[in-house]
C-alpha positions as CSV (number, residue, x, y, z in Angstrom):
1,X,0.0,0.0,0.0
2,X,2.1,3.6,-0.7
3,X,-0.2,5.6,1.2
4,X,1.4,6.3,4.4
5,X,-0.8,6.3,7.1
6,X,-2.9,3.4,6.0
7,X,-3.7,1.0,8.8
8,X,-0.7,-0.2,11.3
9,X,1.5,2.7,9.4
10,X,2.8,4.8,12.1
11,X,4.0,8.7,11.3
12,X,6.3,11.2,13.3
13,X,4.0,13.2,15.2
14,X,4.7,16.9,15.9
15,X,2.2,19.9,16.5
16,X,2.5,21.1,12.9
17,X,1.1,17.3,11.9
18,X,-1.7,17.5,14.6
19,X,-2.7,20.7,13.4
20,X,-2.6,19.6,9.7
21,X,-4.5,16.7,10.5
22,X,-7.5,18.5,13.1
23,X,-7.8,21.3,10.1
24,X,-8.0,18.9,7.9
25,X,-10.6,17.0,9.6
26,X,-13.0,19.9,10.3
27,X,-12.8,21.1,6.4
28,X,-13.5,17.9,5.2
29,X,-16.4,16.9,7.3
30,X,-18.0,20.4,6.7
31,X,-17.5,20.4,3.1
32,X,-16.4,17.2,1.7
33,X,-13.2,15.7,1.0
34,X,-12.2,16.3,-3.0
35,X,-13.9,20.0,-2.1
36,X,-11.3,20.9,0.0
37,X,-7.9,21.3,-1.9
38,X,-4.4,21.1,-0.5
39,X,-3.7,24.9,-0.8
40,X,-6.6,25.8,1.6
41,X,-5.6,23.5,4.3
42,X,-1.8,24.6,4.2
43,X,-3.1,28.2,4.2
44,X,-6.1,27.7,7.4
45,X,-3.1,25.4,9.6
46,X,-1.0,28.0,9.0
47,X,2.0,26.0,7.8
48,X,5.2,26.0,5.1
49,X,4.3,23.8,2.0
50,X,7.8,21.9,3.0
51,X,6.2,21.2,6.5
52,X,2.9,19.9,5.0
53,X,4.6,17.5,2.3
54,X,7.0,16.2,4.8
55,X,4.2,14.7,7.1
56,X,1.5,14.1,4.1
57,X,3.0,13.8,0.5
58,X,0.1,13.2,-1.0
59,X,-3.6,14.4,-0.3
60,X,-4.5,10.5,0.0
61,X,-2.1,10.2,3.0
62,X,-3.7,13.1,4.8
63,X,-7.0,11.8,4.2
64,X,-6.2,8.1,5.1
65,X,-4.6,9.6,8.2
66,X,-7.8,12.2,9.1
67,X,-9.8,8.6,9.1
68,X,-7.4,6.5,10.9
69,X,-7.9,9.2,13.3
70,X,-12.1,9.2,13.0
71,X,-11.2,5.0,13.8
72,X,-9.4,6.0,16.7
73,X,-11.6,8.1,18.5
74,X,-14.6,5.5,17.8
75,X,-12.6,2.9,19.2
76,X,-12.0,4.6,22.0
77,X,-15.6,5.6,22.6
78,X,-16.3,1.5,22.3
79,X,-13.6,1.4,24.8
80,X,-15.4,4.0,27.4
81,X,-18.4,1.8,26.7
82,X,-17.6,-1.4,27.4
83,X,-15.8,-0.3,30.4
84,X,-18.8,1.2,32.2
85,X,-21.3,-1.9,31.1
86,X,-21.2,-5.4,33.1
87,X,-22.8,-7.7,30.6
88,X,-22.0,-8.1,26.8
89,X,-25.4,-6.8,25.6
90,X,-25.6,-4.0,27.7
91,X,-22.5,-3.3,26.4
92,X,-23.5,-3.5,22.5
93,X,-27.0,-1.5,23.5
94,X,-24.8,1.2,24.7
95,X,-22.3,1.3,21.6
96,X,-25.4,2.1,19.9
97,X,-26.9,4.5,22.1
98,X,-23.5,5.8,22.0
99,X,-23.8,6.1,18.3
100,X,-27.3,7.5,18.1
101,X,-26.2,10.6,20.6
102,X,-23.1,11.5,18.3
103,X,-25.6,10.6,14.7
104,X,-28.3,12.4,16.1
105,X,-26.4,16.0,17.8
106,X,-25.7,19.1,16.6
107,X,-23.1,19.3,14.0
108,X,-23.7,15.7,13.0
109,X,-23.0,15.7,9.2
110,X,-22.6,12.0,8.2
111,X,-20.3,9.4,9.2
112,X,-17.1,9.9,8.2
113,X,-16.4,6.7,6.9
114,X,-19.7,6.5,4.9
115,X,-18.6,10.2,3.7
116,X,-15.4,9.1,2.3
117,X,-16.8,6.0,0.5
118,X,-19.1,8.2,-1.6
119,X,-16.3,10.0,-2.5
120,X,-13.9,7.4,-3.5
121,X,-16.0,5.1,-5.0
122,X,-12.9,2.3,-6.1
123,X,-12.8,-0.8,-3.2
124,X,-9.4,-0.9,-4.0
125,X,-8.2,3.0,-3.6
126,X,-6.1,3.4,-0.1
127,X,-9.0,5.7,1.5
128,X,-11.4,2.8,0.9
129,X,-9.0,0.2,2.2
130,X,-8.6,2.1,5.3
131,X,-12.9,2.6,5.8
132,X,-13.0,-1.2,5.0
133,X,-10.4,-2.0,8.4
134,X,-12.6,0.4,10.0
135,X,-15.8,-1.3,9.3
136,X,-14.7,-4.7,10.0
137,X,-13.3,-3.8,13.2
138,X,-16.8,-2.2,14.2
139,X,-18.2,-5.6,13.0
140,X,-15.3,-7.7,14.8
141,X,-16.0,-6.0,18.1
142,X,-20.2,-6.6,17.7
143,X,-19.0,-10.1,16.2
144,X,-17.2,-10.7,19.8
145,X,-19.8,-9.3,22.0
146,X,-22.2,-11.4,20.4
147,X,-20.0,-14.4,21.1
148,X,-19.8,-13.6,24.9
149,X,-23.6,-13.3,25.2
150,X,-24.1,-16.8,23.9
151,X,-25.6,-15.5,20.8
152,X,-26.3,-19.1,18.5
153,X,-26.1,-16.8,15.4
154,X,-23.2,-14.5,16.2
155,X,-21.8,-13.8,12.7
156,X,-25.8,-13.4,11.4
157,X,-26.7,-10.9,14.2
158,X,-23.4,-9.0,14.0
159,X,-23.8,-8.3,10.3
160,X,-27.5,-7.4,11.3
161,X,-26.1,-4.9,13.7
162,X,-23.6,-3.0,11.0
163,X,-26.4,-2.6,8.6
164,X,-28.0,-1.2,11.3
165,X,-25.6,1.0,12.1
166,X,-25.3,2.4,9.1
167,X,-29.2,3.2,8.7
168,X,-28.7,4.8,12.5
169,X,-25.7,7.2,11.2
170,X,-28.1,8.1,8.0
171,X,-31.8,8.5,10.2
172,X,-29.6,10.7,12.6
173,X,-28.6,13.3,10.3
174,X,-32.3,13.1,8.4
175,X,-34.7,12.1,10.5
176,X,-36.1,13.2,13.7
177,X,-33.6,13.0,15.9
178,X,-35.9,12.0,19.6
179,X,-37.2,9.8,17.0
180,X,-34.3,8.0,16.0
181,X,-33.4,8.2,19.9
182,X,-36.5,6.2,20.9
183,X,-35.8,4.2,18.2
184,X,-32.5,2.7,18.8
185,X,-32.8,0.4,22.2
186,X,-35.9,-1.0,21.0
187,X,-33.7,-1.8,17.0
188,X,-30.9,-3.2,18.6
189,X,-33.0,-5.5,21.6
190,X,-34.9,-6.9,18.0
191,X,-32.0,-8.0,16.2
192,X,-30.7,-9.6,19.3
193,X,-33.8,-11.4,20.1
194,X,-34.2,-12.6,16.2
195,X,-30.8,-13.6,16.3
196,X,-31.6,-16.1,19.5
């Protein structure tokens, strides 16, 4: 893979990289990926061409690093969550209310991941491979959880749960938001009962 950030691809960090990256992150959420150019985040991080190329050299490894990041912070949410739950369902319902709060707040524009798929439509492109480790970690972790419940039909319910998931992250930024809310125990508590 030549992108540089891709998954298990460690970079130097320095303030200048973390600034890149957060200003970075906030243009691209707001307006899209491909609509935000190279030039324009140099300019807004306040930072020397030379300094920008030598932590991304291309636009790819920013982006694949501004996700790897977005996979991060998710992962530590999941993290928060199944540290303050005692059983492995409670802990799946509250990944998903978890979820639902964050799809259905203020400032909620799409998932990230789901964002950058749309605009990098090739399976094989870097950015895709890195939303593709992403999503099967999100469905490794449900996968697992499942597993420790005593789920019969683990692997059914946990792909089950990621389509969900992604309908959640769409209703949130669409749909009522109390709706989608009220909606989301009583989803999840379903799957897991039809998976049984």
């Amino acid at each position: 893979m030549a992108v540089s950030d891709a998954p298990g691809m460690a970079r130097r960090d320095s303030p200048a990289r973390r600034r890149i990256l957060k200003t970075a992150g906030t243009l691209f959420y707001a307006e899209g990926i491909r609509a935000v150019g190279i030039d324009r985040i140099i300019a807004t991080a306040r930072v020397a061409k030379a300094t920008f190329y030598s932590h991304f050299p291309a636009k790819d490894d920013l982006v694949c690093a501004y996700l790897t990041e977005q996979s991060r912070l998710q992962r530590g949410v999941a993290l928060d969550v199944r540290t303050s739950r005692s059983t492995p369902r409670e802990m799946i319902l509250g990944i998903f209310e978890a979820i639902g709060e964050i799809g259905c707040g203020p400032g909620f524009r799409g998932c990230p991941f789901v964002n950058a798929a749309a605009e990098y439509p090739d399976p094989h492109h870097p950015v895709r491979l890195v939303v593709a480790e992403h999503r099967a970690w999100f469905r490794d972790l449900v996968r697992e959880l499942l597993y420790a419940a005593g789920q019969p039909e683990a692997e059914r319910a946990a792909a089950m749960l990621v389509l969900l998931r992604d309908g959640l992250v769409v209703s949130g930024q669409l749909d009522d938001a109390a709706e989608v809310r009220g909606l989301i125990r009583a989803a999840v508590t379903q799957v897991l009962g039809e998976a049984a």
